[in-house]
N, C-alpha and C positions, 0 to 999 in steps of 0.2 A: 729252939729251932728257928733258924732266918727263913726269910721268904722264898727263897732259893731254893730251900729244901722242901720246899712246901710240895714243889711239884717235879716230881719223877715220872722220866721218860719210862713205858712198862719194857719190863728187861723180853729177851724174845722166852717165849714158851709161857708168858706170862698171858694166859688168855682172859683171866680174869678181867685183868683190865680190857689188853685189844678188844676183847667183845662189846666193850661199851660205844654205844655211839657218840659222837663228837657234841652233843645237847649232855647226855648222861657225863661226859667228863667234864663236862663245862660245869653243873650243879653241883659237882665232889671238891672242885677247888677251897681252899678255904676264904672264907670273908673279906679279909683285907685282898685279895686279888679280885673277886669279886667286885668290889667296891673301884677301885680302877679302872676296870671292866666297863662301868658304868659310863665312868668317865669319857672313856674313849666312845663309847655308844652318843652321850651329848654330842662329843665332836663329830661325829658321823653325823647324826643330826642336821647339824651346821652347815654340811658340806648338802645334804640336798636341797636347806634354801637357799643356797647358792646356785642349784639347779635350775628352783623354780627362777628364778629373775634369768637365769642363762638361755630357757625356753620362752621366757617372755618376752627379752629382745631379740631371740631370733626369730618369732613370731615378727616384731616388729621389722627384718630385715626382708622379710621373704615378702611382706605387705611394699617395699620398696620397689622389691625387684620383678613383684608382678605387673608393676603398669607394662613393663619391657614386654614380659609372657604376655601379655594381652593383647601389647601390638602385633605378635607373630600371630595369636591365634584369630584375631580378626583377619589378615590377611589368607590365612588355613581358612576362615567361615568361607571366603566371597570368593573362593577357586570353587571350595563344595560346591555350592550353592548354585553357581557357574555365574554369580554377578561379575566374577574378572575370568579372563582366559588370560594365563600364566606367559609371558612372555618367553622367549625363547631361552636369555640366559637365565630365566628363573627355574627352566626343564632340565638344564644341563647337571642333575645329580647321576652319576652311571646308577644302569641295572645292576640286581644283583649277580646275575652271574659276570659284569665288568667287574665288578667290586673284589668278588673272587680272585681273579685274575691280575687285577690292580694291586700295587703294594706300594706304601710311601707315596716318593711323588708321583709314581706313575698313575695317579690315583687323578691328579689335577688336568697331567694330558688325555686319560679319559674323559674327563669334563669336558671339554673343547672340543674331543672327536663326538659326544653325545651332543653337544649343544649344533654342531654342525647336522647331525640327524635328525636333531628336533624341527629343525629349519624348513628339514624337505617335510617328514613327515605331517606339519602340521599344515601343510599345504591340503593333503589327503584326507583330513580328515572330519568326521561325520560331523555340519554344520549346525544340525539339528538334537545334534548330543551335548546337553550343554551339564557342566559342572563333573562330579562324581556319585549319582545315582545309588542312593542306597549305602551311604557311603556309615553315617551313624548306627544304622539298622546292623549293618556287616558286620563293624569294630563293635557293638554292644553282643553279637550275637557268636562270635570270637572270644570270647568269656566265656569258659563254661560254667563258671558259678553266675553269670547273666542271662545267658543261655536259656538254662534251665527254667528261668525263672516266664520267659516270653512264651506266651502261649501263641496259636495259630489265630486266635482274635485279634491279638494284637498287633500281628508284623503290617496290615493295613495300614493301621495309624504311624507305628512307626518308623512307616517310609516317609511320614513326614515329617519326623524330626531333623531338624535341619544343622541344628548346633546344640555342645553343650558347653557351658560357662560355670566359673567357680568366681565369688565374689569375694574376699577376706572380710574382716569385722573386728575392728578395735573395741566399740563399743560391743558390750556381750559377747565378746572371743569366739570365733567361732566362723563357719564360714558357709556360704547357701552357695547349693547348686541348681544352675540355673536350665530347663529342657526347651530349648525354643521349636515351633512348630511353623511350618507353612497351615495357610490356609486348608482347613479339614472340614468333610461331612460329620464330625465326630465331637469336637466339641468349640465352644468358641474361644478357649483362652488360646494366649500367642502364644505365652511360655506356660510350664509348671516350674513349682519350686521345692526347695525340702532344705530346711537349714539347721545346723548343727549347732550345739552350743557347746564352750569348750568347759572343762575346770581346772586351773593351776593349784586346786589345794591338797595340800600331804593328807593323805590320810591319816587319823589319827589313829586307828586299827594297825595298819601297815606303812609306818614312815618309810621306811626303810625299800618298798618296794617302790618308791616312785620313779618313773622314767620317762614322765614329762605329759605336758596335759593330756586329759584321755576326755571324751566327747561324754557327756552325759545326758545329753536331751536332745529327741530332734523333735522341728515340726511340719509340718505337709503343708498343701492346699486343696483348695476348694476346685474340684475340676467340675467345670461348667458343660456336663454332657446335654447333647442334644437331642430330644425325644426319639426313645427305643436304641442312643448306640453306646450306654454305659455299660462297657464288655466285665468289669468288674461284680456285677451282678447279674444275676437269670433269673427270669420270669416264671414263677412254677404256678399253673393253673390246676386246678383240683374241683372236681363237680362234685356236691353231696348231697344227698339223699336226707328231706327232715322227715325223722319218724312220724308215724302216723297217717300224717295227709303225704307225702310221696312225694312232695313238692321238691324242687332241685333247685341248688342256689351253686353260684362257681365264687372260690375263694382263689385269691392272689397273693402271692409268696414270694418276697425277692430272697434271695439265695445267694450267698457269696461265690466268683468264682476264682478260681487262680487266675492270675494276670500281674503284669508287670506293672500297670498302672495304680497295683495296692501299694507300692514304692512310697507312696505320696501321701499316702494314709497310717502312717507309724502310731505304735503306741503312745500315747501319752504322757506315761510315767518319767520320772526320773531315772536312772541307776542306782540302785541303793540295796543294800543287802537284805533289805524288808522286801523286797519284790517275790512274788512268787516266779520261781524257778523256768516255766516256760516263760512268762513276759520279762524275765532278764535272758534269758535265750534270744529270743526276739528282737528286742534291743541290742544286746550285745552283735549279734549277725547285721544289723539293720546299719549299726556304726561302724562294722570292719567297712561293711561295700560302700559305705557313704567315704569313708577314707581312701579306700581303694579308687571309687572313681577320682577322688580330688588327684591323690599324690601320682598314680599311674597311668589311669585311663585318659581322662583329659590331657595332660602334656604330651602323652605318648600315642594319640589317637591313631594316627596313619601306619605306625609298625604294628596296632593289633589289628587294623584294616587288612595289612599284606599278610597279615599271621605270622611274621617274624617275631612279634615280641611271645607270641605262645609257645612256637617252637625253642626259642629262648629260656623259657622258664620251663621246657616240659625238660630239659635239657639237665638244669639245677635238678630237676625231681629225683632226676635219674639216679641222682648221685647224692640224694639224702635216704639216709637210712627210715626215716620218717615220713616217707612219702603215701604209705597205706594211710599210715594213722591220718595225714593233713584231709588225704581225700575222704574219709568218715568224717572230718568235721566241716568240710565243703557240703556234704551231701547233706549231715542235718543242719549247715545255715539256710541252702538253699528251702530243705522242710518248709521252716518256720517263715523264710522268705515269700515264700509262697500262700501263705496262708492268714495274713493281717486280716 
């Protein structure tokens, strides 16, 4: 019998075979196709380290083209902030409802008739209003998976968050986000940090599933709070009674609470398939929103400001069949997020 014959398509009514799943036929071939098999699995192989170096110079391209990003988002900090008031042709983007109504180039002589009303307008207005107020607080708080996570301790503080910054990293791959603060009753650092470490290795378990480095390790900092305003913990006092003589002594308890600022304080583990189940939970949730902030939140700060980019994606939801299941795994990131 040649090799040809080896494998037969099942005729129809032939359920014998149809009922086998595509792993079940794949075991019944005989040896020498087998063995081919293989072969072509090597070259598959081959083709994901070709991957890895594919995401490693595009790492190295994006590390190029962020000086560019940087320039834009320094000038995005010092409008916030209100160290600059935006000049007139820097206003002239239409509103949205121009935008609406704009198509193609009419889109450009709206510019012109907006920048002409920036002109008067800014004549008018409040001198004593400087920057965009609240402007990090809003767009962090426009996330409903960040949302959730900000308790009412914390929106104080985090009206002074002033900026946030993402740094790249050749050496140890990987990239730290940066929370900068104005001057607070709350603690003394300027900035917080929290940096990621990447890994480009195949897995030796699952070659085959690689799709490009995935984040395995974060680390935090040290937030220098100021006596009585570390909102990430409560004071729990308890009076007790010593047998006998009746004498009363008060004991002190700090207590975890939920707060956004446990952000900073991640597990320490690795990723590794030895981790117990909740703390690879935890991590795993802890590195989607570390990614999310990088790739989306940061570059796209001002449309989750306006809530354009939420209506946006509630928009996708609409229209994935998948959309219950994503929000069950939203709700227990945000669990575990909540509770470092």
């Amino acid at each position: 019998m040649s090799d040809g014959d080896a494998i037969v398509s099942p005729k129809s009514g032939d359920d014998s075979v149809a009922s086998l799943d595509p792993l079940e036929q794949y075991h019944k071939l005989p040896a020498i196709i087998k063995r081919r098999v293989r072969a072509l699995k090597k070259l598959q192989y081959e083709t994901v380290k070709i991957d890895v170096n594919f995401f490693k110079e595009l790492f190295e391209l994006e590390i190029k083209y962020d000086v560019e990003h940087q320039r834009i988002f320094e000038q995005r900090r010092t409008i916030v902030t209100g160290e600059k008031e935006p000049a007139d042709d820097e206003c002239d983007w239409p509103s949205d409802e121009e935008l609406v109504d704009g198509e193609g180039d009419e889109v450009e002589k709206l510019c012109d008739e907006v920048n002409k009303k920036a002109a008067v307008s800014s004549e008018t207005n409040n001198g004593d209003l400087k920057g965009i107020p609240d402007f990090w607080l809003t767009t962090l708080r426009n996330v409903p998976l960040l949302n959730e996570t900000i308790q009412d301790h914390d929106v104080p503080i985090l009206q002074h968050l002033s900026d946030i910054k993402c740094k790249l990293h050749r050496d140890e791959p990987g990239f730290t986000l940066e929370f900068h603060f104005s001057p607070n009753e709350y603690f003394t650092n300027k900035f917080l940090t929290k940096r990621y470490f990447f890994n480009y290795e195949i897995s030796a378990d699952e070659p085959f599933s690689y799709e490009g480095p995935e984040i395995v390790r974060a680390k935090g900092c040290v937030i220098n709070w100021n006596p009585g305003k570390n909102v990430t913990v409560k004071v729990i006092k308890k009076v007790q009674k010593k047998k006998g003589s009746g004498a009363k002594r008060t004991i002190t308890k700090n207590v975890q609470e939920d707060s956004f600022f446990n952000f900073f304080e991640p597990p320490e583990e690795t990723l590794s398939e030895d981790l117990d189940d909740d703390i690879q939970m935890l991590l795993e949730s802890d590195f989607k929103l570390g990614q999310f902030l990088r790739d989306t939140i940061i570059p796209k700060a001002v449309l989750f400001f306006t809530g354009e980019e939420i209506a946006d994606e509630s928009d996708e939801e609409d229209d994935d069949e998948d959309e219950d299941e994503d929000e069950d795994d939203d709700d227990e990131s945000v669990f575990y997020l909540r509770r470092w």
